[in-house]
N, C-alpha and C positions, 0 to 999 in steps of 0.2 A: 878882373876878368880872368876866366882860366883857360888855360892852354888847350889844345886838342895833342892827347897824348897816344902815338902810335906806336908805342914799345910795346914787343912782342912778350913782354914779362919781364919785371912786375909790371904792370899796365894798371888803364884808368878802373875806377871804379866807380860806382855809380854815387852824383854830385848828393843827391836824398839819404844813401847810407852814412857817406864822410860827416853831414852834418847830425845825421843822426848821433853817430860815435861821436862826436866831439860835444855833442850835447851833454853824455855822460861819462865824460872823459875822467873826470875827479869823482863825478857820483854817479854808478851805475843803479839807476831805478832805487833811489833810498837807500842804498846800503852805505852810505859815506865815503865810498874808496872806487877806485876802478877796476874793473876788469883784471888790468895789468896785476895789480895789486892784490887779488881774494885769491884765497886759497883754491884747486881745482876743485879739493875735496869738500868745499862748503854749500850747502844749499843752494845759492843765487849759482855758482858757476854750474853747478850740477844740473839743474833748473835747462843754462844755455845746452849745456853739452845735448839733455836729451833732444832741446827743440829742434837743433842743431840737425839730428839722425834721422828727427821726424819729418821735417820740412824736405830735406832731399831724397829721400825714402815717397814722399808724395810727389814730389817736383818729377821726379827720374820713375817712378810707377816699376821703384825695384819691390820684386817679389819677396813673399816671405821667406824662401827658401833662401834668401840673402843676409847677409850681417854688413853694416858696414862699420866705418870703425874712419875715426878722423890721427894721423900718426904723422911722424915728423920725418926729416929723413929727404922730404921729397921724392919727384917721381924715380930720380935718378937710385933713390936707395931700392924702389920695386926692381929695378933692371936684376937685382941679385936675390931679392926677397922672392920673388916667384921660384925660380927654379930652386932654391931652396923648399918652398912651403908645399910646392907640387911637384912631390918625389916616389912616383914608381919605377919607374924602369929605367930614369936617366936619363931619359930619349928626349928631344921638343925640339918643333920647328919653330923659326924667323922666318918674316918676309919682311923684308929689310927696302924700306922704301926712303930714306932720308937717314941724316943726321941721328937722331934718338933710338931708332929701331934699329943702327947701326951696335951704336953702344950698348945697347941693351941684350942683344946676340953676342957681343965681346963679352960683356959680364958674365950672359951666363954660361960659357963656355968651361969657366973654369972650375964647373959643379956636374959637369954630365955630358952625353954627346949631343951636343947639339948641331941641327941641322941646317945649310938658309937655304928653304924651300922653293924660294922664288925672290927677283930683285927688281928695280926699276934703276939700278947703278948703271946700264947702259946708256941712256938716254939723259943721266944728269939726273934721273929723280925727279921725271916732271912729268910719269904716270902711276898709276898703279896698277900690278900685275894684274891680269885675267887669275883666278885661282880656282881650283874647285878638288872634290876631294883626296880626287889618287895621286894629289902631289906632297900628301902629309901619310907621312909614314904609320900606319896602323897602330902600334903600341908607343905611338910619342903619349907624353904627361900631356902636353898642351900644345896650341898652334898660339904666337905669338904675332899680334901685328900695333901698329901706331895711327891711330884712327885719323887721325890730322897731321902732318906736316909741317910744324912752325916754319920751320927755315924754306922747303921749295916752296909750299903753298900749296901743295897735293889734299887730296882725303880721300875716303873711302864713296864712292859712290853708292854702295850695300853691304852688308856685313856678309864675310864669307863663310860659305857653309863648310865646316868642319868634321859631320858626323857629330858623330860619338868622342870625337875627340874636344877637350873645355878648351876652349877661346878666350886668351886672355887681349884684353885691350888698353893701349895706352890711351885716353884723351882727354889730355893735360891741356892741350888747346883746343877743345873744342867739348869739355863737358857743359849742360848746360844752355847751349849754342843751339839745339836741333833733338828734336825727340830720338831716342834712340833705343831701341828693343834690348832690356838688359837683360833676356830673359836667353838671349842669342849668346851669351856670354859666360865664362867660369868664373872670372875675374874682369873687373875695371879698375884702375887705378890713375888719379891725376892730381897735380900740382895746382895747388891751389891761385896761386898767384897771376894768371892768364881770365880766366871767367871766373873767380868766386870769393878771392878777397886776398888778401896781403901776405906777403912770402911765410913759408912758416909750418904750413900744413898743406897734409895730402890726403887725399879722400881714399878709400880702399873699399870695393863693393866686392863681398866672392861668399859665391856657391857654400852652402854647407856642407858639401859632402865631399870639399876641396880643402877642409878644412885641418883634418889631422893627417895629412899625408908627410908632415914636415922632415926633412931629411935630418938626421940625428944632432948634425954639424949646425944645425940653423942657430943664430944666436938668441938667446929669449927674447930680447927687445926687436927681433925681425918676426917672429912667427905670428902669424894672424892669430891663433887661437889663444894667445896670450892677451891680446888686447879685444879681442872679442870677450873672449870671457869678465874681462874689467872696463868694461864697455870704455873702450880709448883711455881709461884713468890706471893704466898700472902703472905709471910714472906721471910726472908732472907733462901735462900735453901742452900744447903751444896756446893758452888760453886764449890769449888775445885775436891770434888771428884765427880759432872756432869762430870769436864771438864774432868777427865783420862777416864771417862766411853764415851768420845765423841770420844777420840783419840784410846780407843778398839776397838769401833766400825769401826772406820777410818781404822784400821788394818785389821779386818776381811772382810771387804767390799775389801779390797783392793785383799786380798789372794782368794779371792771364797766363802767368806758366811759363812752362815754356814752350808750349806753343804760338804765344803772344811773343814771345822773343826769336822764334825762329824765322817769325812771319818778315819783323824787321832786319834781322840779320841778310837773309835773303835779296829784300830792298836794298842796302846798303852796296851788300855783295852785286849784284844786277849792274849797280847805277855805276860803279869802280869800274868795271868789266866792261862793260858800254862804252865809255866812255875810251879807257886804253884798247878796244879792239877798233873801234872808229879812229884812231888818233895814227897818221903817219911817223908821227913820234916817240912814242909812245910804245913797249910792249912786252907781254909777258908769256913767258912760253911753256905754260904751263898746258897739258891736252884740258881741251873746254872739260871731259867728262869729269874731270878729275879736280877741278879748280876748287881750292878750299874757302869756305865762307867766313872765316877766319884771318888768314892771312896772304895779302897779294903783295907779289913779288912783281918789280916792275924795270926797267931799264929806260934811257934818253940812246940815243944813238951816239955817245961815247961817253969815258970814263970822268972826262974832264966833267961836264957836264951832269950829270950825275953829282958829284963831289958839289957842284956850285947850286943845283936842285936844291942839296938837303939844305944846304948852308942858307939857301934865301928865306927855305920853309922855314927854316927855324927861326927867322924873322920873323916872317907870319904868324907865330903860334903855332907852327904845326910840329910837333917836336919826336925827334927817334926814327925817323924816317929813313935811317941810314942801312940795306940790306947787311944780311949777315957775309959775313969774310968768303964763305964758300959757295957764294953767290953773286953776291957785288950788288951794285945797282939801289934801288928802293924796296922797302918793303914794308907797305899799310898793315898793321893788326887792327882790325876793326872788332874788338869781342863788344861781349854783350852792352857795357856800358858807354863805349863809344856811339854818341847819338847822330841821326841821319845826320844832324847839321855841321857835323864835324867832317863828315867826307863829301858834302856838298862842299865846305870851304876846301877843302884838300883838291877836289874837282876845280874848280875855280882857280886856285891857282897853280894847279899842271896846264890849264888853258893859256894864264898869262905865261907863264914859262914858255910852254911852245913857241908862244905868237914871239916875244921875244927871242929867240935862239934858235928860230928855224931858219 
């Protein structure tokens, strides 16, 4: 029997892919060898890579005006690859809503001036700012924001409107998860490893006409137009985890998209939320409007307790349940492959917990 795994990344992945992959673990579709094993440059991999562009390219209804491109590095390597690749004037705002958006504004400081436009650092980062045009400076390169919030459990309620000015977005936890207008964007970029397969690769969606702004200083292996043009193959790419990122895809095309995934996500989300807002014990302090579908951040009414939660869950099967350092407490990731029945048993026993330690 398998666990119900609530780690914020790497996290679960859907039970129908794992056995897919393992099905052609030694022989991928006739060719003798695996995945792991074939050259990128050979047919069968070449084969994945395109399906790979084309499936998320339909799944996310990115426009043609888009290139995306599957690169290694993770999202942490975007924090410096943007303000690198979108280089006019030096200028670009942050709004710096958590943990990642923090670092990502520290990165790129050290290529240009950068701005933070707006924060939710008051409050602990358990909303997100009101924002609207005239708080981004007219000739910034880009407005920067992080669409999701792994660590408070925040998100974007709407995508802010920027003008004229390209939007670049992180949703590393949350691609995938909820339809999303990529057409509101200059750039998207996420880490593969939260909704879309195993650590390794990162997705990179941008604008074409964001495309050779690169600042002279960029390193080849960072600049978009280098691996656009070698459609992700100017180096060996992380083959294996394209291919599980080919067979999610495969999965979610198959069930209804993602708007069949967001439908549930939302369920999931609803019934977590219900539950700890009803609960005298129970709570998370996240503003309702802001609450991430993704990930809930949650607390017992002390610390001891809390510590004895995870330790029981982890009996249970419920595993990773322990919030991050700059939080404390609990923290459910519920992405896409986490199924209702895993936060129905999570539900069930925060119920026995309470009843016991109240």
């Amino acid at each position: 029997m398998r666990n119900f795994n609530f780690s914020a990344g790497p996290s679960m992945l859907p039970l129908e892919v794992l056995e897919k992959v393992r099905q052609g673990l030694t022989d991928y579709e006739g060719t003798g060898m695996s995945v792991m094993e074939m050259s990128h440059r050979s047919k069968p991999y070449q084969a994945i890579n395109d399906e790979a562009e084309a499936s998320l390219r339909e799944l996310m209804n990115v426009p043609e005006n888009y290139d995306i491109i599957f690169v290694q590095g993770g999202a942490s390597m975007q924090f410096e690859a943007i303000p690198l690749n979108i280089h006019k004037s030096g200028k670009a705002d942050y709004v710096v809503t958590g943990n990642f958006s923090g670092k990502a504004y520290k990165e790129a400081k050290k290529y240009g001036d950068m701005a933070e436009a707006a924060s939710s650092a008051d409050k602990n980062f358990t909303y997100i700012p009101r924002l609207n045009k005239s708080m981004f400076r007219p000739d910034a390169d880009y407005v920067h924001i992080c669409y999701n919030n792994t660590i408070f459990g925040t998100r974007y309620s709407e995508i802010p409107d920027t003008g004229n000015i390209p939007l670049a977005g992180d949703i590393s936890s949350c691609i995938l998860s909820q339809e999303i207008d990529v057409s509101k964007f200059g750039v998207l970029y996420a880490g593969a490893q939260k909704n879309v397969g195993p650590a390794g690769v990162t997705i990179v969606i941008v604008r074409k006409d964001l495309q050779d702004l690169a600042n002279p200083i960029c390193p080849t292996m960072m600049k978009w137009s280098t691996q656009i043009k070698e459609k992700s193959l100017y180096n060996t790419p992380p083959c294996f985890s394209t291919y599980v990122a080919m067979e999610v895809f495969r999965w979610l095309k198959k069930n209804g998209g993602v708007k069949w995934i967001q439908k549930i996500n939302e369920e999931k989300a609803a019934m977590l939320y219900d539950f700890i807002d009803n609960s005298a014990f129970y709570s998370n302090s996240v503003e309702k409007p802001y609450r991430s579908l993704m990930n809930v951040p949650f607390v017992t009414p002390s610390e001891d307790l809390d510590k004895e939660f995870v330790a029981q869950a982890a009996k249970e099967g419920l595993l990773s349940l322990k919030g991050h350092r700059l939080v404390g407490g609990m923290r459910a990731s519920i992405y896409n492959a986490m199924p209702v029945e895993g936060v129905k048993k999570l539900i069930e026993f925060m119920a026995k917990f309470e009843k016991a330690n109240k």
